[in-house]
C-alpha positions as CSV (number, residue, x, y, z in Angstrom):
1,X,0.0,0.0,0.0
2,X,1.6,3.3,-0.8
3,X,2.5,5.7,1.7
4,X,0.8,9.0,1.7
5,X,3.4,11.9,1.8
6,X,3.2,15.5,1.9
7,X,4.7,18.2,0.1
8,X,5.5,21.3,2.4
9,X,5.9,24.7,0.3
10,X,5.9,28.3,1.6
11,X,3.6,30.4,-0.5
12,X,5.2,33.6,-2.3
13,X,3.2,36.9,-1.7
14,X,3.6,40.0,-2.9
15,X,3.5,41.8,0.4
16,X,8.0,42.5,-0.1
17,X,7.0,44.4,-3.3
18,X,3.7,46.0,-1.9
19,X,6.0,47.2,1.0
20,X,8.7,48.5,-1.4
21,X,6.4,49.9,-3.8
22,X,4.8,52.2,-0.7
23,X,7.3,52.5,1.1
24,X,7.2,56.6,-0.2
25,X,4.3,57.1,1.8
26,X,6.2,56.1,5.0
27,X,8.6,58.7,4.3
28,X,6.4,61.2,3.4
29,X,4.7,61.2,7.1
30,X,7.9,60.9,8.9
31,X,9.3,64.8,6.8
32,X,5.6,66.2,7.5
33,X,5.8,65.6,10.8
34,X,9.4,66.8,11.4
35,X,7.9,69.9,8.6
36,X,5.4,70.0,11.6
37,X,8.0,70.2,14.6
38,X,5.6,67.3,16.0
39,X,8.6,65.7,18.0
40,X,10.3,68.5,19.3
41,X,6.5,70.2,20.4
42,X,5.7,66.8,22.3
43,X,9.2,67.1,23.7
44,X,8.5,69.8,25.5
45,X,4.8,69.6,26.4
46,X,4.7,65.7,27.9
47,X,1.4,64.8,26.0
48,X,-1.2,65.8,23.7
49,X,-4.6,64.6,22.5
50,X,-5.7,64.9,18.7
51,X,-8.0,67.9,18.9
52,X,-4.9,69.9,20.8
53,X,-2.4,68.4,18.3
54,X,-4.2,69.5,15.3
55,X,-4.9,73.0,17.3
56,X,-1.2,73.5,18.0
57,X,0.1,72.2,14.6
58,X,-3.0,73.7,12.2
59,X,-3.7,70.2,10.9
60,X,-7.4,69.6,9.3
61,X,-9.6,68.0,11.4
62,X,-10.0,65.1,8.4
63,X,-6.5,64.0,8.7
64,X,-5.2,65.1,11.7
65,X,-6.2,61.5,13.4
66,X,-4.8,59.6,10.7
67,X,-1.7,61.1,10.3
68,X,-1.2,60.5,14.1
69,X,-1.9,57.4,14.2
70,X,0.1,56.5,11.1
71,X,3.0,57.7,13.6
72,X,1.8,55.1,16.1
73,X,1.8,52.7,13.7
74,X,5.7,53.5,12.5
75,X,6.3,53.3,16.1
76,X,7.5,57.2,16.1
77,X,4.4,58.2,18.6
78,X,2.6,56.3,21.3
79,X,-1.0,56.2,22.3
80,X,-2.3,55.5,25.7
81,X,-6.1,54.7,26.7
82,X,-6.7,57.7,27.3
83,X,-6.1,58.9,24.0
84,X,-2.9,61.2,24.5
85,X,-0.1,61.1,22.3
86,X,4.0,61.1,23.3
87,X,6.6,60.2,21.6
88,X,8.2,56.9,21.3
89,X,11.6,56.2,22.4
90,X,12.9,55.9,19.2
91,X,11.4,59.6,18.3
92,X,12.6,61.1,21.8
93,X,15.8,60.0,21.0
94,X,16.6,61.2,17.3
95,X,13.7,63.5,16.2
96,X,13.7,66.3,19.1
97,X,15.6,69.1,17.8
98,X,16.6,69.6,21.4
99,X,18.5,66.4,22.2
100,X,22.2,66.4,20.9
101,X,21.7,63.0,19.3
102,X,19.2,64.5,16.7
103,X,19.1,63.3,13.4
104,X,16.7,65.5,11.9
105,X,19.5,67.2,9.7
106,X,19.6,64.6,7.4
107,X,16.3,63.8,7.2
108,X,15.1,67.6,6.3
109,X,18.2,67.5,3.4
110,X,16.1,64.1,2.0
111,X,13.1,65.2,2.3
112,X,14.1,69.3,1.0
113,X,16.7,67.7,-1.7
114,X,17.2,64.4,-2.3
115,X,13.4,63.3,-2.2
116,X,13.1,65.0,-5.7
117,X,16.0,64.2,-7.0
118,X,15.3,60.8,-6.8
119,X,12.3,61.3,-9.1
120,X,14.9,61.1,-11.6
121,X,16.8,57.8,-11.1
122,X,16.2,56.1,-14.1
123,X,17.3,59.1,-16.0
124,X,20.7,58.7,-14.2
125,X,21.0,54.8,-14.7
126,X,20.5,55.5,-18.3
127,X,22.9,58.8,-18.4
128,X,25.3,58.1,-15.7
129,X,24.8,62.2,-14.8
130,X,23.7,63.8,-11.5
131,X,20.3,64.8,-11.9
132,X,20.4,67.9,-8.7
133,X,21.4,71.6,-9.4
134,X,24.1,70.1,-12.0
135,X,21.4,68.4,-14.1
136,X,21.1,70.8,-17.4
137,X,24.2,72.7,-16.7
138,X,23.2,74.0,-14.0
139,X,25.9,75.1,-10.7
140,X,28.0,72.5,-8.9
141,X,25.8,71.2,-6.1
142,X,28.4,72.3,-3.6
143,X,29.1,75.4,-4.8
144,X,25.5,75.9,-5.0
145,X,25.0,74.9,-1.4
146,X,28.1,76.5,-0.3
147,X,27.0,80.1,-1.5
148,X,24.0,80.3,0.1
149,X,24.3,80.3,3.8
150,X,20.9,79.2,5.0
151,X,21.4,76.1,2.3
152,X,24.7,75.6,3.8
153,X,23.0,75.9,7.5
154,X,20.5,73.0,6.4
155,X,23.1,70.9,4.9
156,X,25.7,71.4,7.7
157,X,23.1,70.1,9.8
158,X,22.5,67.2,7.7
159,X,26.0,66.2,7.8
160,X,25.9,66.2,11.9
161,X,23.0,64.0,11.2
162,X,24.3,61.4,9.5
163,X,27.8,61.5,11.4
164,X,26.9,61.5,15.1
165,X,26.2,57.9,15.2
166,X,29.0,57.4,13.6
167,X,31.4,59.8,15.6
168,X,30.4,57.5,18.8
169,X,31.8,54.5,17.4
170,X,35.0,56.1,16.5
171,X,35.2,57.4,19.9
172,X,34.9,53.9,21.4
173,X,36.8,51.6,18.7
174,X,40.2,53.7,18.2
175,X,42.9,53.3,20.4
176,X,42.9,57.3,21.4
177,X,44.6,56.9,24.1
178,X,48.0,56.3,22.1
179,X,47.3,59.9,20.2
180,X,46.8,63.4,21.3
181,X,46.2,65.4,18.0
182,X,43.4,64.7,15.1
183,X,41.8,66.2,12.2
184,X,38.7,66.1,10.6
185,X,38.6,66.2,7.2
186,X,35.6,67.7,5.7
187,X,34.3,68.6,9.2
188,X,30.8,70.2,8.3
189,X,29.6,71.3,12.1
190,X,31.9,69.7,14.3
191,X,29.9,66.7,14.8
192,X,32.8,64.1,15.0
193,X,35.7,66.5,16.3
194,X,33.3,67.7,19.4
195,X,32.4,64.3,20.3
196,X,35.9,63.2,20.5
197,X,36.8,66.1,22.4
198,X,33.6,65.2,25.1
199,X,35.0,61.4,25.0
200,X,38.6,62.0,25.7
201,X,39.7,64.8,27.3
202,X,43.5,64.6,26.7
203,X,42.7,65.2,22.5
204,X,43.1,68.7,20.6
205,X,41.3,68.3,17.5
206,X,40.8,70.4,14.0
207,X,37.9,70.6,12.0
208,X,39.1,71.4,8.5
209,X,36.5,72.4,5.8
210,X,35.7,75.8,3.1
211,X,36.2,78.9,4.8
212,X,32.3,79.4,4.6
213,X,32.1,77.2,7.2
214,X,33.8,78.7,10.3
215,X,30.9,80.5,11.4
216,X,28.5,77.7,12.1
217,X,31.4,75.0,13.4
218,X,32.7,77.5,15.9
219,X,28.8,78.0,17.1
220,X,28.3,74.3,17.4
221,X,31.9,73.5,19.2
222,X,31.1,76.8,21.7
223,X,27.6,75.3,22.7
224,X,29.5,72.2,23.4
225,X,32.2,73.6,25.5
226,X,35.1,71.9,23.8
227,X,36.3,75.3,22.3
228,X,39.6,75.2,23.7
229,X,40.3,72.5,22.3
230,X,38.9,71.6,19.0
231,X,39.7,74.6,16.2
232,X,38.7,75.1,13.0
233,X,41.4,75.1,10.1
234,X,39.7,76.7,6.6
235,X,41.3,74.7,3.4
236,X,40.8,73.1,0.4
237,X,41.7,69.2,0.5
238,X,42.4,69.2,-3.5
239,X,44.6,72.7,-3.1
240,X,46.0,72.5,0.4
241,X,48.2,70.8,2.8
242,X,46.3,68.6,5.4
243,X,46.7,69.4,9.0
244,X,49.6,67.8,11.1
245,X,48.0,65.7,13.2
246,X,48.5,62.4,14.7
247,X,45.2,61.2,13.0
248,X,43.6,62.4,9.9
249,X,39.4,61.1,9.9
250,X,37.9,61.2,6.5
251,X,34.0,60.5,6.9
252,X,31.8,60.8,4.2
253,X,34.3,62.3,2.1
254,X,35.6,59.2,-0.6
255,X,32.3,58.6,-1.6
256,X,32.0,61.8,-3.2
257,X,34.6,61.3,-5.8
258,X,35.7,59.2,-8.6
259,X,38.1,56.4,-8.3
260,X,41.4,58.8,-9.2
261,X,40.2,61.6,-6.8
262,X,40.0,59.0,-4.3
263,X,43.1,57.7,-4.6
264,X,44.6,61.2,-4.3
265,X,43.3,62.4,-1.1
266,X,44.5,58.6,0.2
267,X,47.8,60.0,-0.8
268,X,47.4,63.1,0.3
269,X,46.4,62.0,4.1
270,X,49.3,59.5,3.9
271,X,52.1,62.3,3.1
272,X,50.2,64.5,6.0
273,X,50.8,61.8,8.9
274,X,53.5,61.2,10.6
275,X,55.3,57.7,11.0
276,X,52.8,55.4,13.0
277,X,49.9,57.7,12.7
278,X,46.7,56.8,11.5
279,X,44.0,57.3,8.7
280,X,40.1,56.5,9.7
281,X,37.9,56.4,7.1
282,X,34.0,56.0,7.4
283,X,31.2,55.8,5.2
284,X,28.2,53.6,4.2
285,X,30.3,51.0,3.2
286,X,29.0,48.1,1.1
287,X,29.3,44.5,2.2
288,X,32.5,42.9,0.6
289,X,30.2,40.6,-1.4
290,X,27.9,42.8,-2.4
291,X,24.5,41.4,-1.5
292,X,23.3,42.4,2.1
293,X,24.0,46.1,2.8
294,X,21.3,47.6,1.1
295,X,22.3,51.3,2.6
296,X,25.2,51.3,1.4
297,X,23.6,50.5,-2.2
298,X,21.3,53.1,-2.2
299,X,23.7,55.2,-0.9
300,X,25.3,54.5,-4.2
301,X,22.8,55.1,-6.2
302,X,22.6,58.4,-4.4
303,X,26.1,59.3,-5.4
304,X,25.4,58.3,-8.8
305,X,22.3,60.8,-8.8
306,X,24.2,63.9,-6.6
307,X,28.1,63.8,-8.2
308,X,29.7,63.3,-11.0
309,X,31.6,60.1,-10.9
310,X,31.4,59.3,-6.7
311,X,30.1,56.0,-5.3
312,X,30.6,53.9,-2.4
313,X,32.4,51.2,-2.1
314,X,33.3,47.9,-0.1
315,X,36.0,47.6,2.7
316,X,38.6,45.0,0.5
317,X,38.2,48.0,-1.8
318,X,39.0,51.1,0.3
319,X,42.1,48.6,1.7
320,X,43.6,48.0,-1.1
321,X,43.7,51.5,-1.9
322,X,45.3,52.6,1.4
323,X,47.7,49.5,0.5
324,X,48.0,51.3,-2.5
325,X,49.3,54.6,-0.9
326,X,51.7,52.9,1.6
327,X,49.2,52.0,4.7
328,X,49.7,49.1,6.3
329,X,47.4,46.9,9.3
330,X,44.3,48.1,7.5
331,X,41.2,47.1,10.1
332,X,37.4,47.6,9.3
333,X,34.7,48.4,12.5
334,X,31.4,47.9,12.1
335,X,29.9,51.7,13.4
336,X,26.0,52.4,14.2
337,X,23.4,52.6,11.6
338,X,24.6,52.1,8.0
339,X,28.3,52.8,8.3
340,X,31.6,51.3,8.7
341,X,35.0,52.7,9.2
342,X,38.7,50.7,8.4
343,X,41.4,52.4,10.2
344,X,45.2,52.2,8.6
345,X,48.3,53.3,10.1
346,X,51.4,54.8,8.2
């Protein structure tokens, strides 16, 4: 008599696509609301019900419930029974423009720039040209940004935003107490350089960026109270000498470029350093084989739609271009959120 078997299979829905195919909408809520101020309101009041909420913030009365409780839903706002909203951890923690661990920068720049750039991506994967301010002949992005100090403000900000993170990791997974001096290449606000300064006391640090940038890097270090010991430096990496230093950090700098540009400002950090001193490089960093980081993809992508010839890149790649320059004991750290840095010494 035959045996009766059974054949186990695990359906295939379409709910991965339906979620990537939305996903727009998710974003969309999260920049209203920080449009809105939402977090940094219900920072500072405790609690609000709908009908003060849409009071405070002028929402309609149609969708000021749903929009709420969309937040709820993305676990950005909490509910209780009594029908009061606060925020959730997660919002306390990085979408109150009071709290020093903000990330809201970044996520105004995406929603204020890149949202609408990215309207265009098929454009660039067909062209391989940026499609922001550039796109028609239109200004470099950076100058663009550059000369227009409330753009500069916003994107300053950004930078902080996608750094501090980042700038905790490096504070805890590099041997600092074997150098007293840094520099931070590309320095934006001051994110990295102030948090080392907070971390380890003995360290005197240099923020090195455009000259339009002193203003709003010496505000942010002052609020901080590391002024006496972190200093901005104004300079052009491509036309100036890097800063003497014991350690030269280049975050979110490589990615920027093309492959020659990135070999040259390897070069130039490795001329800069001093025997035994060390070069920390950080970005999104894509896996080594290519298939898991998604982040580091898009981000990508994203240089492929803002720059000319940047794009990120793997760890075995950015090693064997510090090899390249003359680094040896090349190292790669695993950081918070999407990034990674490797750390080489001279």
């Amino acid at each position: 008599m035959p045996t009766e078997t059974t054949t186990s299979t695990t359906e295939i829905t379409p709910d991965p696509l339906m979620q990537l195919a939305f996903g727009f909408m998710g974003s969309k809520v999260l920049f209203a609301a920080l449009e809105l101020d939402l977090f940094t309101r219900l920072a500072k009041s405790g609690s609000r019900n709908c009908t003060e909420l849409a009071r405070e913030l002028n929402l309609h009365d149609r969708s000021a419930r749903d929009f709420l409780d969309t937040l709820v839903a993305l676990k950005l706002l909490e509910r209780d029974g009594a029908g009061r909203y606060t925020n959730s951890p997660l919002a306390a923690q990085y979408l109150d423009r009071a709290q020093a661990s903000c990330i809201a920068g970044i996520l105004d720049m995406c929603n204020a720039r890149l949202y609408k750039f990215w309207d265009h991506l098929t454009e660039a994967l067909r062209t391989g040209q940026p499609q922001n301010e550039a796109k028609g002949g239109g200004p470099d992005p950076f100058a663009a940004i550059y000369g227009e100090p409330a753009r500069l403000r916003q994107f300053l900000s950004a930078m902080t935003g996608l750094s501090a993170a980042s700038a905790r990791g490096i504070a805890a997974q590099f041997p600092w107490g074997d150098y007293k001096t840094f520099a931070d290449v590309g320095t934006a606000q001051g994110a990295v350089p102030a948090h080392l300064a907070l971390a380890h006391p003995h360290l005197n640090g240099v923020g090195f960026d455009l000259a339009a940038v002193r203003p709003v890097f010496e505000e942010y270090v002052r609020e901080r109270g590391v002024a006496d010991r972190v200093r901005f430096v104004a300079g052009d990496f491509f036309k100036d000498t890097l800063p003497s230093v014991d350690v030269i950090i280049m975050g979110h700098i490589l990615h920027d470029w093309d492959l020659k540009t990135k070999r040259q400002l390897v070069a130039k950090a490795y001329d800069a350093l001093p025997p035994r001193g060390a070069l920390i490089v950080y970005d999104a960093m894509i896996d080594d084989e290519r298939r898991t980081n998604v982040s580091g993809l898009f981000m990508s992508l994203n240089m492929l739609i803002e720059t000319p010839g940047g794009f990120d890149y793997t760890p075995a790649d950015c090693h064997g271009w510090l090899r390249d320059a003359g680094f040896r004991d090349m190292t790669t750290h695993r950081l918070a959120g999407v990034d990674s840095m490797v750390v080489a010494y001279r």
